[in-house]
Biopython code that builds the backbone (N, CA, C, O; Angstrom):
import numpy as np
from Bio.PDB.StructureBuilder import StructureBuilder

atoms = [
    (1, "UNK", "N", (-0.618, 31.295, 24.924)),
    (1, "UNK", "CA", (0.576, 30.873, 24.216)),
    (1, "UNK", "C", (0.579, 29.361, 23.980)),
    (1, "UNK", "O", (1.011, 28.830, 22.957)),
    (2, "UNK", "N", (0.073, 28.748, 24.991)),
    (2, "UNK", "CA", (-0.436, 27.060, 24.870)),
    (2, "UNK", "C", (-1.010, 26.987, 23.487)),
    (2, "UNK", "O", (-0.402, 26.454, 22.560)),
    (3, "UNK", "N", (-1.788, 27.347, 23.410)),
    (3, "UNK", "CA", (-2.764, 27.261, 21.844)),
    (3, "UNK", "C", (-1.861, 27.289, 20.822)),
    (3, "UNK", "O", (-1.844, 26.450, 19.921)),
    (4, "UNK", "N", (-0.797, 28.592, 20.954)),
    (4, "UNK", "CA", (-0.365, 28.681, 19.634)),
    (4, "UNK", "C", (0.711, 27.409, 19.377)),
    (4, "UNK", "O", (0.971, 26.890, 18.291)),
    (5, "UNK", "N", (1.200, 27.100, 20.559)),
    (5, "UNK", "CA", (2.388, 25.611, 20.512)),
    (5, "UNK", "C", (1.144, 24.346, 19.559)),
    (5, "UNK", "O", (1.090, 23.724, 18.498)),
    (6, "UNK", "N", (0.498, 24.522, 20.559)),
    (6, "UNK", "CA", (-0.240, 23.093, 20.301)),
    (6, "UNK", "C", (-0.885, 23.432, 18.212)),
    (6, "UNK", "O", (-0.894, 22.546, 17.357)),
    (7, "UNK", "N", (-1.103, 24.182, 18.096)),
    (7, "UNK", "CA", (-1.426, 24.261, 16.779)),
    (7, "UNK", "C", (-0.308, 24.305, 15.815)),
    (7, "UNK", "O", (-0.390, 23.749, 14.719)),
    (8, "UNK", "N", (0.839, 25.021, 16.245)),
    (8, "UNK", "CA", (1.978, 24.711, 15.355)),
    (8, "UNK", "C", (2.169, 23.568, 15.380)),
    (8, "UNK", "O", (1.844, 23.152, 14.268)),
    (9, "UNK", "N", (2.710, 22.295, 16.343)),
    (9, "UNK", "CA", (2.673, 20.859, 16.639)),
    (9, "UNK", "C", (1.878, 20.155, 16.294)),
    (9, "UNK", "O", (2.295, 19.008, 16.135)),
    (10, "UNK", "N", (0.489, 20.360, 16.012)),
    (10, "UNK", "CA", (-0.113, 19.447, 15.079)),
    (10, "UNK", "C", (-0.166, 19.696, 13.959)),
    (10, "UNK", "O", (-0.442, 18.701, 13.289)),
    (11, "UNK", "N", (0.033, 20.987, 13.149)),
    (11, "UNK", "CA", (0.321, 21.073, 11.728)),
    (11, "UNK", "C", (1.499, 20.519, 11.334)),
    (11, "UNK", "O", (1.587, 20.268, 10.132)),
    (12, "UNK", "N", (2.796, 20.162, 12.310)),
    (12, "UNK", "CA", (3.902, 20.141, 12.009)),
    (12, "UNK", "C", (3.594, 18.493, 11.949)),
    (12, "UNK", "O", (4.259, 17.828, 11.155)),
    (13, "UNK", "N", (2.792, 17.968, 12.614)),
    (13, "UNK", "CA", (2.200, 16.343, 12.750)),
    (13, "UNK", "C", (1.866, 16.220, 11.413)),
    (13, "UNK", "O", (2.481, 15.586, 10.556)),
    (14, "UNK", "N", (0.873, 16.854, 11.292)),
    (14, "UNK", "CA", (0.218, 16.269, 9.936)),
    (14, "UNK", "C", (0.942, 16.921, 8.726)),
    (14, "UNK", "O", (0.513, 16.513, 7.647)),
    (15, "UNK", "N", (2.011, 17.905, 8.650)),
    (15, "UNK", "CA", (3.233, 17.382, 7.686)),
    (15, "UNK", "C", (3.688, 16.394, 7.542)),
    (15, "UNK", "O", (3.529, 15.892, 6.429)),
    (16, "UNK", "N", (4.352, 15.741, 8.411)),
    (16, "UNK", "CA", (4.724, 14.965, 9.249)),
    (16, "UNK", "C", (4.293, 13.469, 7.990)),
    (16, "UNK", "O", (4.663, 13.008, 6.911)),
    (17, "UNK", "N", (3.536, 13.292, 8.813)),
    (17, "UNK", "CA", (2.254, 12.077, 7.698)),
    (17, "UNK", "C", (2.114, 12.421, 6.255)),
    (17, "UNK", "O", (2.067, 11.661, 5.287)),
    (18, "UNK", "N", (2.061, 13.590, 6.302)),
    (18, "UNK", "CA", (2.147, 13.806, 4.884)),
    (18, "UNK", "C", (3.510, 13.503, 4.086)),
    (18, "UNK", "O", (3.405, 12.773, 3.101)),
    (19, "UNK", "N", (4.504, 13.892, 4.353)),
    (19, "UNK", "CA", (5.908, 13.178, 3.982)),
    (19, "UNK", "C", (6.125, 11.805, 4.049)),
    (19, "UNK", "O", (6.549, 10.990, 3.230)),
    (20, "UNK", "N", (5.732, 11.723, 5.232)),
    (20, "UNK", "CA", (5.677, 9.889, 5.502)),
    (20, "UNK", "C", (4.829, 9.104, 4.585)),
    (20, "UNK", "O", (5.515, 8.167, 4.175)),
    (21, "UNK", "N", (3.864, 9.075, 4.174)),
    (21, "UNK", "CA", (2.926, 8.674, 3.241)),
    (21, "UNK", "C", (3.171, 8.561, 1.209)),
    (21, "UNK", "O", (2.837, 7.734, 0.360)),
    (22, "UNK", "N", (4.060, 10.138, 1.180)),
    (22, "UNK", "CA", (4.165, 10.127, 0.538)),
    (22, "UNK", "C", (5.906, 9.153, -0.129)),
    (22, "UNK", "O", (6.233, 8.757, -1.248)),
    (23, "UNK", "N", (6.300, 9.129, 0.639)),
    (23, "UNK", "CA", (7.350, 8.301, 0.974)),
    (23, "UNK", "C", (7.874, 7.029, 0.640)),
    (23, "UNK", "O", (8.915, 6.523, 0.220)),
    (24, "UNK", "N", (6.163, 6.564, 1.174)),
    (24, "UNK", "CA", (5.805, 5.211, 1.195)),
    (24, "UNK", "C", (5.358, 4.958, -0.235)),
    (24, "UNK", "O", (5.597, 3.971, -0.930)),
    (25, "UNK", "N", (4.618, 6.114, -0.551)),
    (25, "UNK", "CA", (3.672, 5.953, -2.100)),
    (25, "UNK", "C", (4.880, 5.928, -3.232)),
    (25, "UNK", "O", (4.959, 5.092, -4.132)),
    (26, "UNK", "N", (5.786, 6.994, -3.006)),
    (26, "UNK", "CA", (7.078, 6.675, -3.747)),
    (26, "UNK", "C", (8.320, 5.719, -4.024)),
    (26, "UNK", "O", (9.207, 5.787, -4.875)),
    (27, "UNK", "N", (8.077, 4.829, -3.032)),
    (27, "UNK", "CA", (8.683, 3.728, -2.970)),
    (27, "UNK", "C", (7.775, 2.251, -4.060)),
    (27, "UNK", "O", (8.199, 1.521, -4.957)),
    (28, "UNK", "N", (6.614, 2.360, -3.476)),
    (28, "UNK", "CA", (5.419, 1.647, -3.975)),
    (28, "UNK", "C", (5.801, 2.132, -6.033)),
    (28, "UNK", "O", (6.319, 1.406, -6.881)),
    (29, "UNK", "N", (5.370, 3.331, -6.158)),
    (29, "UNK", "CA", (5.478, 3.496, -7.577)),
    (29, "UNK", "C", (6.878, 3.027, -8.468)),
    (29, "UNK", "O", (6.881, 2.753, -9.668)),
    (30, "UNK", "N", (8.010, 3.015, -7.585)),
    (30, "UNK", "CA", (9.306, 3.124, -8.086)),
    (30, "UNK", "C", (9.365, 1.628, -8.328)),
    (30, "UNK", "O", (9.718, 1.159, -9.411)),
    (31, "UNK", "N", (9.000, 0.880, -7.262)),
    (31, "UNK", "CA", (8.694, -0.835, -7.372)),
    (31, "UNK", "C", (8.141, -1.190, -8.357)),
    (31, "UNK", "O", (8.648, -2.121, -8.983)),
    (32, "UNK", "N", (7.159, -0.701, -8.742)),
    (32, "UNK", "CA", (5.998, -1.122, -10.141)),
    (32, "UNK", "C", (6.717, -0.597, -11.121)),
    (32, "UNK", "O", (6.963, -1.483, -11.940)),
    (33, "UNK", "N", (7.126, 0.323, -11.396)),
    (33, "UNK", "CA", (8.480, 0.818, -12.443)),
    (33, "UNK", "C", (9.363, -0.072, -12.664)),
    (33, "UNK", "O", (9.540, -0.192, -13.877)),
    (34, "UNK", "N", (10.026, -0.780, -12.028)),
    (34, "UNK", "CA", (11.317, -1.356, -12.204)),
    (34, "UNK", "C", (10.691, -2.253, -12.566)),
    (34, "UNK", "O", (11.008, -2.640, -13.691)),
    (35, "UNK", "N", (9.581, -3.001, -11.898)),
    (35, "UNK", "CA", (8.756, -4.132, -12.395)),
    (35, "UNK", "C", (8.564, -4.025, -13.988)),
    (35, "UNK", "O", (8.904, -4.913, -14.771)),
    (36, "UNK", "N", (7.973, -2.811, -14.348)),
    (36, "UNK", "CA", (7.214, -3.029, -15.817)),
    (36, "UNK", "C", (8.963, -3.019, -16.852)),
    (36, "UNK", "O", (9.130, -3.668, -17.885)),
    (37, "UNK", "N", (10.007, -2.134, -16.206)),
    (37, "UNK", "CA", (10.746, -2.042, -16.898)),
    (37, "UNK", "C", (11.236, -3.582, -17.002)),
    (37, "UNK", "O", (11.115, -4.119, -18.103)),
    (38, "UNK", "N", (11.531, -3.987, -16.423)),
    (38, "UNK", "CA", (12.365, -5.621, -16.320)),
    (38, "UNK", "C", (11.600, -6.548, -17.221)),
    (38, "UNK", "O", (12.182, -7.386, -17.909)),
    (39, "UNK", "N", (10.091, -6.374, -17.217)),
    (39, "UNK", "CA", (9.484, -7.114, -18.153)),
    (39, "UNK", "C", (9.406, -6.379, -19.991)),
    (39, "UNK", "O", (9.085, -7.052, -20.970)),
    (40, "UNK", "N", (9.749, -5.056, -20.021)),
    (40, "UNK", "CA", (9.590, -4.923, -20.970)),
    (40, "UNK", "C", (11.090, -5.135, -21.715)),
    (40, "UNK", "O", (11.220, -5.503, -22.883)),
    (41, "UNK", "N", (12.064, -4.860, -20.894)),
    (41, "UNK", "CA", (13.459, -5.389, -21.797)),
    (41, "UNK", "C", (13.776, -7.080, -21.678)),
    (41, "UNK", "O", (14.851, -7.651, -21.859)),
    (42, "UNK", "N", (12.583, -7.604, -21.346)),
    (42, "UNK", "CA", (12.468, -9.255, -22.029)),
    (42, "UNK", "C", (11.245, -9.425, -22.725)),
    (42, "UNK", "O", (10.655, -10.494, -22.884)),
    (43, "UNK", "N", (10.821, -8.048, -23.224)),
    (43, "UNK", "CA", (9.682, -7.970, -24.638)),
    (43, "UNK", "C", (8.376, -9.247, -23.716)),
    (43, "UNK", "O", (7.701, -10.172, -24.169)),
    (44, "UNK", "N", (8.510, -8.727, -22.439)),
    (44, "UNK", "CA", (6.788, -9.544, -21.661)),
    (44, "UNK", "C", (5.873, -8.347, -21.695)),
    (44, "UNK", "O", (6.160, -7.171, -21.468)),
    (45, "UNK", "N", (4.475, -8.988, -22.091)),
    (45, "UNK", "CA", (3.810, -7.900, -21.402)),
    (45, "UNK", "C", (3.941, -7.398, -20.193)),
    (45, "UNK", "O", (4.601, -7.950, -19.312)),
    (46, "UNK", "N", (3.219, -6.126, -20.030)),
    (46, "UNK", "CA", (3.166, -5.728, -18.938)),
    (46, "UNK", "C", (1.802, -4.443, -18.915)),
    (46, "UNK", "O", (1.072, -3.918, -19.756)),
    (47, "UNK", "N", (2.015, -4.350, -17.392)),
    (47, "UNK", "CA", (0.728, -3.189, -17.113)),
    (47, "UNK", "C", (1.429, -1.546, -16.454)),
    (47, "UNK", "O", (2.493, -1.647, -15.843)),
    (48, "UNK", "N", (0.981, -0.514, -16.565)),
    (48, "UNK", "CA", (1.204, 0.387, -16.199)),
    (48, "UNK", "C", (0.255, 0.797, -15.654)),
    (48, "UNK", "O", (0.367, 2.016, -15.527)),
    (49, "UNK", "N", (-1.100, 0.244, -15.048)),
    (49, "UNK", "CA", (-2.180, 0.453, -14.026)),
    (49, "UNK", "C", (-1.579, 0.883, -12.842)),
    (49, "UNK", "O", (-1.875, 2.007, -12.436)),
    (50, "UNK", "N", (-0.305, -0.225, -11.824)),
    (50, "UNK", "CA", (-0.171, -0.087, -10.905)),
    (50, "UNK", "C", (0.562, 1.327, -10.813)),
    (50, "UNK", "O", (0.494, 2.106, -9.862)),
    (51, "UNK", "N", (1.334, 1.509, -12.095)),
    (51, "UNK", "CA", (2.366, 2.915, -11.442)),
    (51, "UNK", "C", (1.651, 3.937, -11.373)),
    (51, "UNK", "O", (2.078, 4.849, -10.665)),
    (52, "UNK", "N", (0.243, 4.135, -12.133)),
    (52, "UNK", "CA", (-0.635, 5.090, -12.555)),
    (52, "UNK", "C", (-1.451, 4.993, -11.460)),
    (52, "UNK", "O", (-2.095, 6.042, -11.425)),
    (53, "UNK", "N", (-1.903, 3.960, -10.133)),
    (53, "UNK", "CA", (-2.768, 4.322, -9.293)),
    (53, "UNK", "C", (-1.867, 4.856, -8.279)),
    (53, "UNK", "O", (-2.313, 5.878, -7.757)),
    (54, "UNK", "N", (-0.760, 4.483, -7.853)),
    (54, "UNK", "CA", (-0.112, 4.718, -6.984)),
    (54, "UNK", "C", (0.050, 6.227, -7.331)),
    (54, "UNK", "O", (-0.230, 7.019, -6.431)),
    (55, "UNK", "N", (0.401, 6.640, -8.335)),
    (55, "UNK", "CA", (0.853, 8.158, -9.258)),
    (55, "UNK", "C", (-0.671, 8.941, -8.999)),
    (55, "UNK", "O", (-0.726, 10.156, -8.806)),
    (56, "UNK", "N", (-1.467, 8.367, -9.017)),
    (56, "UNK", "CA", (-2.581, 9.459, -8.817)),
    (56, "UNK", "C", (-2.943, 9.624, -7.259)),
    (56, "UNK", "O", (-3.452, 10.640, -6.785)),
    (57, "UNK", "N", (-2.675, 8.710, -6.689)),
    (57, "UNK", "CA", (-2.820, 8.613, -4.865)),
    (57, "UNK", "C", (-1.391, 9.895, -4.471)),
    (57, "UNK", "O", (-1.352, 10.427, -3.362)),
    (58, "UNK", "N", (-0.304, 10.222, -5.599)),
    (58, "UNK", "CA", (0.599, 11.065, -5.361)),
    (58, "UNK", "C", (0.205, 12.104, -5.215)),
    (58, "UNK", "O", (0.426, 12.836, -4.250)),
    (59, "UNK", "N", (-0.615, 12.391, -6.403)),
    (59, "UNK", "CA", (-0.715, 13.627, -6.964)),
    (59, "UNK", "C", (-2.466, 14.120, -5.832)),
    (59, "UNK", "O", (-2.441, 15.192, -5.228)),
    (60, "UNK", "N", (-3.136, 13.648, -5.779)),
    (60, "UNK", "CA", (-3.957, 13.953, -4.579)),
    (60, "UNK", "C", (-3.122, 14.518, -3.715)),
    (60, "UNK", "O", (-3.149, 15.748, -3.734)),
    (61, "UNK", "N", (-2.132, 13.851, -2.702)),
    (61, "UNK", "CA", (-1.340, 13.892, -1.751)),
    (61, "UNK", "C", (-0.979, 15.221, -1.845)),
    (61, "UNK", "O", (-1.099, 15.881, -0.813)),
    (62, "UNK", "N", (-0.480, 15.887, -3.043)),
    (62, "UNK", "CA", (0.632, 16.652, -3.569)),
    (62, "UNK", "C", (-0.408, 18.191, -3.062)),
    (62, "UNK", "O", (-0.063, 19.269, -2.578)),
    (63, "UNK", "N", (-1.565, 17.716, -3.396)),
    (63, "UNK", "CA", (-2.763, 19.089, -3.273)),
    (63, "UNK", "C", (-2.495, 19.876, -2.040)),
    (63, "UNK", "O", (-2.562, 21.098, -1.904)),
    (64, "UNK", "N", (-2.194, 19.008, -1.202)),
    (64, "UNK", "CA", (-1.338, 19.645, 0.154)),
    (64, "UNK", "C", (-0.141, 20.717, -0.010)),
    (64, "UNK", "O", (0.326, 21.441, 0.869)),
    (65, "UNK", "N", (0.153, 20.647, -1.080)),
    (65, "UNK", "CA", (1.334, 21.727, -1.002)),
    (65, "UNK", "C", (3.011, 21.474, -0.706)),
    (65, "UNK", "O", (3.941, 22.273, -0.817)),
    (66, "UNK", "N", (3.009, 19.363, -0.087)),
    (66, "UNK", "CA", (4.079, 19.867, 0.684)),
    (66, "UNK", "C", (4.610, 18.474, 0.018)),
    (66, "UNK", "O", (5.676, 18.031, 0.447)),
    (67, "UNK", "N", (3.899, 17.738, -1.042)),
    (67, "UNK", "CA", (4.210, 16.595, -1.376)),
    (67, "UNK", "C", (4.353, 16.959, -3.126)),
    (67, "UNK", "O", (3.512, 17.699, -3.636)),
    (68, "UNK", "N", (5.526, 16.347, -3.996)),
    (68, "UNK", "CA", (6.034, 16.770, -5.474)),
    (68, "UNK", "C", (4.977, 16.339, -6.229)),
    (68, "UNK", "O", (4.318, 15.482, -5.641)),
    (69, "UNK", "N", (4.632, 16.584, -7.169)),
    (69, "UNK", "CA", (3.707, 15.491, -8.188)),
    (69, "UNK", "C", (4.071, 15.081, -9.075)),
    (69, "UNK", "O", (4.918, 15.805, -9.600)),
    (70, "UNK", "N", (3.776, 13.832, -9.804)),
    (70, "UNK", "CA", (4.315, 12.789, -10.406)),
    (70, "UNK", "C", (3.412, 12.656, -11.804)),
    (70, "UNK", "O", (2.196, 12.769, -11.961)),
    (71, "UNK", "N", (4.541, 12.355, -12.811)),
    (71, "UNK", "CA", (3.421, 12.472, -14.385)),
    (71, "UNK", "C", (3.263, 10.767, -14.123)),
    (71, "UNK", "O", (3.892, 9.859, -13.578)),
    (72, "UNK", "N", (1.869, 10.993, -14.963)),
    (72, "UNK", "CA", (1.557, 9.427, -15.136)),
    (72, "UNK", "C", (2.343, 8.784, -16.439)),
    (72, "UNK", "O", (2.738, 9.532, -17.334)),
    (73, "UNK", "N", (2.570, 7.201, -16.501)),
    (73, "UNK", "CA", (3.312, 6.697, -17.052)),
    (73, "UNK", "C", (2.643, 6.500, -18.193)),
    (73, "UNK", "O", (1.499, 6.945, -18.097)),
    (74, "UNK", "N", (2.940, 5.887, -19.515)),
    (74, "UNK", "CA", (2.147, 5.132, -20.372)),
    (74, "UNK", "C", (3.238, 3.935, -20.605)),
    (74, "UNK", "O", (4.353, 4.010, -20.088)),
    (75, "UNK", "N", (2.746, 2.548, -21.619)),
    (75, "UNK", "CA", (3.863, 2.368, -21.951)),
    (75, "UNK", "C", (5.291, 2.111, -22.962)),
    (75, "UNK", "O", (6.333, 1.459, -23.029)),
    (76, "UNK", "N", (4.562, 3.037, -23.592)),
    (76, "UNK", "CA", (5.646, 3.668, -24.518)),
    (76, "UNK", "C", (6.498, 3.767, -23.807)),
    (76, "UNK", "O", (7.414, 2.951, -23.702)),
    (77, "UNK", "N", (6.327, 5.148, -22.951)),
    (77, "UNK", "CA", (7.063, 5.746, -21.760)),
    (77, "UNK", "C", (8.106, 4.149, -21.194)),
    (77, "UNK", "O", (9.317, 4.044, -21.385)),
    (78, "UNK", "N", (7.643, 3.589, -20.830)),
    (78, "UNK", "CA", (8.527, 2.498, -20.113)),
    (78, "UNK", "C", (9.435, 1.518, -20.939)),
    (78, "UNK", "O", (10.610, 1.263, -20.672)),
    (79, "UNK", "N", (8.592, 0.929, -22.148)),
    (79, "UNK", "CA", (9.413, 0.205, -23.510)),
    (79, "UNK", "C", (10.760, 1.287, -24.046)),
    (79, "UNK", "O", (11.793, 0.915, -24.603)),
    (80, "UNK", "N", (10.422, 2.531, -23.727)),
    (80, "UNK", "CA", (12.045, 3.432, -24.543)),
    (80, "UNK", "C", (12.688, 3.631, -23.797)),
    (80, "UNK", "O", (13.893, 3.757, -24.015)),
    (81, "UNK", "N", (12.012, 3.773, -22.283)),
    (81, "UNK", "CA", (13.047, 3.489, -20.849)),
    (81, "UNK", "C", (13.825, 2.364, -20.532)),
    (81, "UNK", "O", (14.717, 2.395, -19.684)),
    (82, "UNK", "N", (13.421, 1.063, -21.390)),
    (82, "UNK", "CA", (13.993, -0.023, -20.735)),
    (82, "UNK", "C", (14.689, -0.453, -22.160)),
    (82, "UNK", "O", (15.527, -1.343, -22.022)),
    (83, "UNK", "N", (14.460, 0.103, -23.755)),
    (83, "UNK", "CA", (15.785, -0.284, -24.350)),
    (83, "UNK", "C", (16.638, 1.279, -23.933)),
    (83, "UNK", "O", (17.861, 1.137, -23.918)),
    (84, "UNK", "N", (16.358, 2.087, -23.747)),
    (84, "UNK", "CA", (17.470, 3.330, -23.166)),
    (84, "UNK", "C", (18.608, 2.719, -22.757)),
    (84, "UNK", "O", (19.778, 2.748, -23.140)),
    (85, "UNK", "N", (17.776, 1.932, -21.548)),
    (85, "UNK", "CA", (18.469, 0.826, -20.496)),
    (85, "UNK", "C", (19.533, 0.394, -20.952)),
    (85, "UNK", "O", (20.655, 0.888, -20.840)),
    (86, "UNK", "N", (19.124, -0.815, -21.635)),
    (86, "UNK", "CA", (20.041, -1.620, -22.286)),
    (86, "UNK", "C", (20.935, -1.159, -23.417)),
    (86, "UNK", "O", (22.051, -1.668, -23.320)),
    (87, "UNK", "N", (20.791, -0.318, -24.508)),
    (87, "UNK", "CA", (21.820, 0.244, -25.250)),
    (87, "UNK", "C", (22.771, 0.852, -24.836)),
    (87, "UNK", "O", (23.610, 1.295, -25.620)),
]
sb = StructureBuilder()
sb.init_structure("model")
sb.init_model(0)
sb.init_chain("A")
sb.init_seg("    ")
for serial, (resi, resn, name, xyz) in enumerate(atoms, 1):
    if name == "N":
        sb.init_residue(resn, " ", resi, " ")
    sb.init_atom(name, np.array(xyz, "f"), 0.0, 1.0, " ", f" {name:<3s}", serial, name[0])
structure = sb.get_structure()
């Protein structure tokens, strides 16, 4: 019966990390978002690399089953998000 504890408890661990991680990665992407948005409703360039590596480190994550997956950005996508914004 030991065995079966200890194997539920480390799967429940490495959920665990897996939420946590992904967590972290979602915070990280949401940062680079607001970033590109803020520069694009003052017409600056900007990059959508960072939301797109962080977004693919998601979507790996996600293969697990227990983490959402995330579309990658372009930035179109972000320039109609950030006059959306403002109108």
């Amino acid at each position: 019966m030991s065995n079966v504890h200890e194997a539920i408890s480390k799967h429940s661990q490495k959920q665990h990390e897996i939420v946590k991680t992904f967590l972290g990665l979602e915070q990280q992407r949401e940062s680079f978002i607001a970033e590109a948005v803020a520069l694009a409703k003052e017409n600056k360039d900007f990059s959508v690399e960072g939301i797109n590596r962080v977004t693919a480190e998601i979507n790996r994550l996600a293969k697990n089953g227990i983490a959402p997956t995330r579309k990658l950005v372009t930035k179109e996508m972000v320039i109609e998000y950030a006059h959306r914004k403002t109108t």
